[in-house]
C-alpha positions in Angstrom: 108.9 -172.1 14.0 109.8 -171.4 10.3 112.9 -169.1 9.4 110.8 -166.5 8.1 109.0 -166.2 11.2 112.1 -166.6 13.2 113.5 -163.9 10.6 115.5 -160.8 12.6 116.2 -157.7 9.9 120.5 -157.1 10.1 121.3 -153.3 11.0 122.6 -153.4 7.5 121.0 -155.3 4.8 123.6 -157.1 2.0 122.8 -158.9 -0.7 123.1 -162.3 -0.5 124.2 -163.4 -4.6 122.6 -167.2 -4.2 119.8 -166.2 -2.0 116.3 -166.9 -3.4 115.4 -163.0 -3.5 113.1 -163.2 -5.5 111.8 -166.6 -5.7 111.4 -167.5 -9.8 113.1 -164.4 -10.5 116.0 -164.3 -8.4 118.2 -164.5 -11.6 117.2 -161.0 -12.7 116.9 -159.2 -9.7 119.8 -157.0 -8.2 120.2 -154.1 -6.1 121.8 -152.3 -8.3 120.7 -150.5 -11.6 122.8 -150.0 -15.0 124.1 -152.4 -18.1 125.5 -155.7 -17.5 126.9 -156.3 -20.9 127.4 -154.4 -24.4 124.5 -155.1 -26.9 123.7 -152.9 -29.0 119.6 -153.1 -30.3 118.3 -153.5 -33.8 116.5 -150.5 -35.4 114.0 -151.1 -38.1 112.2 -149.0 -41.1 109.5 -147.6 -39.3 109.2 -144.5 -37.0 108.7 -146.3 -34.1 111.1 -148.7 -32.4 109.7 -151.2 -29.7 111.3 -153.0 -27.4 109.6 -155.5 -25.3 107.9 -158.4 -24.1 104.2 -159.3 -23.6 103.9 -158.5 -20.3 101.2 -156.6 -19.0 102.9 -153.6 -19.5 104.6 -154.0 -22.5 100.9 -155.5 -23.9 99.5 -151.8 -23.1 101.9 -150.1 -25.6 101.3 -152.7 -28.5 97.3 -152.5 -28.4 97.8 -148.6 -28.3 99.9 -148.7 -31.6 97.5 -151.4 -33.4 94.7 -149.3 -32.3 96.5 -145.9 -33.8 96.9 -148.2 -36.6 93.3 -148.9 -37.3 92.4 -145.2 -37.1 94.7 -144.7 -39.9 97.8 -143.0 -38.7 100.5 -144.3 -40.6 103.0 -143.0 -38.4 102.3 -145.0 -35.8 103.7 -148.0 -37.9 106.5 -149.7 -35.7 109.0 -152.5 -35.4 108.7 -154.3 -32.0 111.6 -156.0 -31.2 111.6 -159.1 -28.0 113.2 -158.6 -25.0 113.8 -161.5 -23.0 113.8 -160.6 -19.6 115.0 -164.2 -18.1 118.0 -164.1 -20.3 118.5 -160.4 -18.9 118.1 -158.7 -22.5 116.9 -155.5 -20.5 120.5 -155.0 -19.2 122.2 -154.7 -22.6 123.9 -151.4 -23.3 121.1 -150.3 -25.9 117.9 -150.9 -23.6 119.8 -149.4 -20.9 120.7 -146.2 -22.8 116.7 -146.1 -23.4 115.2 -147.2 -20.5 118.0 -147.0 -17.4 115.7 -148.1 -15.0 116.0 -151.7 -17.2 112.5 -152.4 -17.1 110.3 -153.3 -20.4 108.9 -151.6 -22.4 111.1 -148.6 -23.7 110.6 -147.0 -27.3 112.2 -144.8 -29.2 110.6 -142.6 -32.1 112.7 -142.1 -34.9 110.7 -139.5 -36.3 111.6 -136.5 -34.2 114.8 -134.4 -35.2 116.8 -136.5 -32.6 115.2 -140.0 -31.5 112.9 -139.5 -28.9 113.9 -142.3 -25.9 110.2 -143.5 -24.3 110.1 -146.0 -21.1 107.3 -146.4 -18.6 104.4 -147.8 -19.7 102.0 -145.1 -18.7 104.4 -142.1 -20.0 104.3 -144.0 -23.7 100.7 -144.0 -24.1 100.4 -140.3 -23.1 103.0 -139.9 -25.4 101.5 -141.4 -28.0 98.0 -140.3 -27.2 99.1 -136.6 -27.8 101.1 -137.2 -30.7 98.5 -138.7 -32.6 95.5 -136.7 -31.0 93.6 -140.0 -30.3 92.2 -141.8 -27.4 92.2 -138.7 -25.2 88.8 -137.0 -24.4 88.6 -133.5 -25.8 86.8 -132.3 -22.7 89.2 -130.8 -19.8 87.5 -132.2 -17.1 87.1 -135.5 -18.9 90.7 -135.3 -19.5 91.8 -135.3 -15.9 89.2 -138.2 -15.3 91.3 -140.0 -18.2 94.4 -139.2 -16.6 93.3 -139.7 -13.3 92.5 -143.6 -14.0 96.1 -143.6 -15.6 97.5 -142.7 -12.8 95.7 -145.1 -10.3 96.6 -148.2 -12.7 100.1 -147.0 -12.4 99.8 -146.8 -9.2 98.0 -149.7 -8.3 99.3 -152.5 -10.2 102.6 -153.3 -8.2 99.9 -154.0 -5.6 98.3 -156.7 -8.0 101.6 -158.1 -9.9 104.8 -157.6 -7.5 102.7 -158.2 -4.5 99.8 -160.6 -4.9 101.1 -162.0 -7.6 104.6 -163.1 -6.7 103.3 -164.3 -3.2 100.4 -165.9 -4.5 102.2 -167.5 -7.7 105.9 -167.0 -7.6 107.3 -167.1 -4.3 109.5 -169.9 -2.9 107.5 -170.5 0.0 103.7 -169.3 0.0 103.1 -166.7 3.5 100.0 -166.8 4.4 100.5 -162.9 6.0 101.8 -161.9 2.5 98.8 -163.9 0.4 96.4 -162.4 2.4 97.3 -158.6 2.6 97.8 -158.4 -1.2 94.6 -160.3 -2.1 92.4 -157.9 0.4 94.1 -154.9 -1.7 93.3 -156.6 -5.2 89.8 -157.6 -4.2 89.7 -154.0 -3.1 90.7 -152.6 -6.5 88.4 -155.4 -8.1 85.2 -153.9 -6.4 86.6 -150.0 -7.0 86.3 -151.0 -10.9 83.5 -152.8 -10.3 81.4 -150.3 -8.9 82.5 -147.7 -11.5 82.0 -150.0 -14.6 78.3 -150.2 -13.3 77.7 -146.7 -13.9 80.0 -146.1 -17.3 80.9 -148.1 -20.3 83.9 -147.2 -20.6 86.8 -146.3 -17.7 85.8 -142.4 -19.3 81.8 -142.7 -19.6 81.2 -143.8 -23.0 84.5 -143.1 -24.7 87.1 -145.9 -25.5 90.4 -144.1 -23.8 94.0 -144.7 -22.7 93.0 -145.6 -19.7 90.8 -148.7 -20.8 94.2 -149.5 -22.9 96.0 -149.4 -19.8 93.8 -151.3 -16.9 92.7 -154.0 -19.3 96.2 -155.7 -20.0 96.3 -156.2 -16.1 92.7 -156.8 -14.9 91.0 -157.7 -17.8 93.2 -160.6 -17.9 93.0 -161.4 -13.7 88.9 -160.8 -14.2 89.4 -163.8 -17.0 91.2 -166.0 -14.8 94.5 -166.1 -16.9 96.4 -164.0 -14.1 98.6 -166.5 -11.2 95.7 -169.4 -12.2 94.2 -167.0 -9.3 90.6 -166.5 -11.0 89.0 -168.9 -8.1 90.6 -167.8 -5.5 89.8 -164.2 -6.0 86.0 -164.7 -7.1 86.8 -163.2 -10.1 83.2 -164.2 -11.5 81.6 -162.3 -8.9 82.7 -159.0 -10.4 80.0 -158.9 -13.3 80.7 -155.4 -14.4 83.8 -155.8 -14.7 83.3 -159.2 -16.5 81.8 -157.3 -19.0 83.9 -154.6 -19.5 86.8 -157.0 -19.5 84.7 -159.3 -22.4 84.3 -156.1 -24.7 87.6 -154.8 -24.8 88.7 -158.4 -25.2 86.6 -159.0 -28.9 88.7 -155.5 -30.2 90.4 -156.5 -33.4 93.2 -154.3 -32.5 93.5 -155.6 -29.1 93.4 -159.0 -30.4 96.5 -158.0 -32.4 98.7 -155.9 -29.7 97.8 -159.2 -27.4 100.0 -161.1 -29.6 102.9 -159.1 -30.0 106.6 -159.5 -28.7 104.5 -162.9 -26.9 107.2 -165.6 -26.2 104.7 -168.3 -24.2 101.1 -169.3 -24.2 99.4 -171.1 -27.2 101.9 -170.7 -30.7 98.9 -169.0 -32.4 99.3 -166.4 -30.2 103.1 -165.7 -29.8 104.2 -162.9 -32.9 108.1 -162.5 -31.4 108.7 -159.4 -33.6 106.3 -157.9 -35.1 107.5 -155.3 -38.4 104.9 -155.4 -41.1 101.1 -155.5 -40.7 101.3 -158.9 -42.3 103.2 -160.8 -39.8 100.3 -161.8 -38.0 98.9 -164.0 -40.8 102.5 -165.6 -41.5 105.1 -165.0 -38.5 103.2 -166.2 -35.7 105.0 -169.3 -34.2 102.3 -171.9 -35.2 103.0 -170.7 -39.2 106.7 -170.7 -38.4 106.8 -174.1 -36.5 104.2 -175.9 -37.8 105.6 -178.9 -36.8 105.6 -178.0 -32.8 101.7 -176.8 -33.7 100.6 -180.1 -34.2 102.5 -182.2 -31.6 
């Protein structure tokens, strides 16, 4: 029999230091929350400071801001700054005084009296969805629906990333238990968006929302197959409505743009590390900066 199903829980559980906790991201995880080391972060020109990495949710906050951006509202210009989670950046002094449950993304606005220190994904959009009075229905009832599918990606995601995902991709051993019981909860949330993207355009009926900002970063990007190279094994093809959904979020200029942001892997056209002027996508992403690595 294997240790892990020979495995007997101790009364008292301790941390083990060099155990694999974790799997490929054993060196970042701890029991315990709070700064590591002093680092103080950089703060730019514009109102809003961003600190993150292109994660799923750090990818939510960035398309939000581009698409403010394209709408016109100036003050939703920003600095976004990389965090490197491997290298434990999120346990730096700074981030921690913003964000003390170290987790990226965390924001601060510079434009209120005091800064204004934002962290969880969700809680930044709403943030930023009131502040700028966009991407929010008008309509009470459609409101709550907005919020409602907020909510349930909030909710639901840790099922999809810190369950499926780090058995299915990350793990030191794959469990067949584990791989199974979080792939019957994704293909469960799979159909639920499924079967209500048959019946609306949008997340909200016909209006593009925070709540299509907010899903699409996590299974838009599972429904393309770009997830834990878990596409085939989840049938991801199968889920046409989705598929489409997924396809016409995906051609958004804006989206296109906040994809790109604070991106440290994947093809060099697509990595912008910081982002602080609107320009920097036609000169700073890393195939203009390393044009030499672009063509080897």
């Amino acid at each position: 029999m294997t240790e892990e199903a020979t495995y007997i829980p101790p009364k008292v559980w301790k941390w083990g230091i060099d155990d694999e906790n974790g799997g490929h991201f054993a060196s970042i995880n701890r029991p315990i929350s709070g700064a590591t080391h002093d680092k103080e972060l950089a703060i730019g020109k514009h109102p809003l400071q961003l600190y993150s990495l292109a994660t799923p949710n750090g990818v939510k906050v960035t398309i939000m801001l581009e698409e403010l951006l394209a709408l016109g509202h100036s003050g939703a210009e920003y600095d976004a700054y990389l965090i490197d989670i491997m290298e434990g950046d999120q346990f730096g002094s700074g981030f921690a005084g913003i964000n003390p449950n170290s987790k990226i993304p965390a924001m601060l606005d510079t434009s209120t009296k005091e800064p204004t220190r934002l962290f969880e994904s969700g809680s930044i959009l709403l943030y930023l969805s009131e502040k700028f009075d966009a991407f929010m229905p008008k309509d009470p009832a459609k409101k709550a629906e907005c919020i409602n599918w907020l909510m349930w990606q909030m909710g639901a995601a840790p099922y999809l990333g810190g369950g499926f995902g780090h058995f299915y991709a990350y793990a030191p051993v794959k469990i067949k238990y584990c791989i199974d019981r979080f792939a019957m909860e994704v293909k469960r949330q799979l159909d639920l968006l499924d079967k209500h993207l048959a019946k609306n355009q949008y997340m909200c009926g016909d209006e593009y929302t925070i709540a299509d900002i907010a899903i699409w970063p996590w299974y838009g990007r599972l429904i393309e197959g770009e997830a834990y190279e878990a596409g085939e094994f989840l049938d991801v093809k199968s889920y046409k409505h989705l598929q489409r959904w997924t396809k016409e979020i995906g051609e958004r200029e804006p989206v296109k743009r906040g994809f790109k942001v604070n991106r440290s892997f994947g093809p060099l056209e697509d990595q912008l590390h910081e982002r602080h002027d609107a320009s920097d996508f036609d000169t700073k992403t890393q195939d203009k900066l390393n044009p030499e690595q672009a063509e080897s």
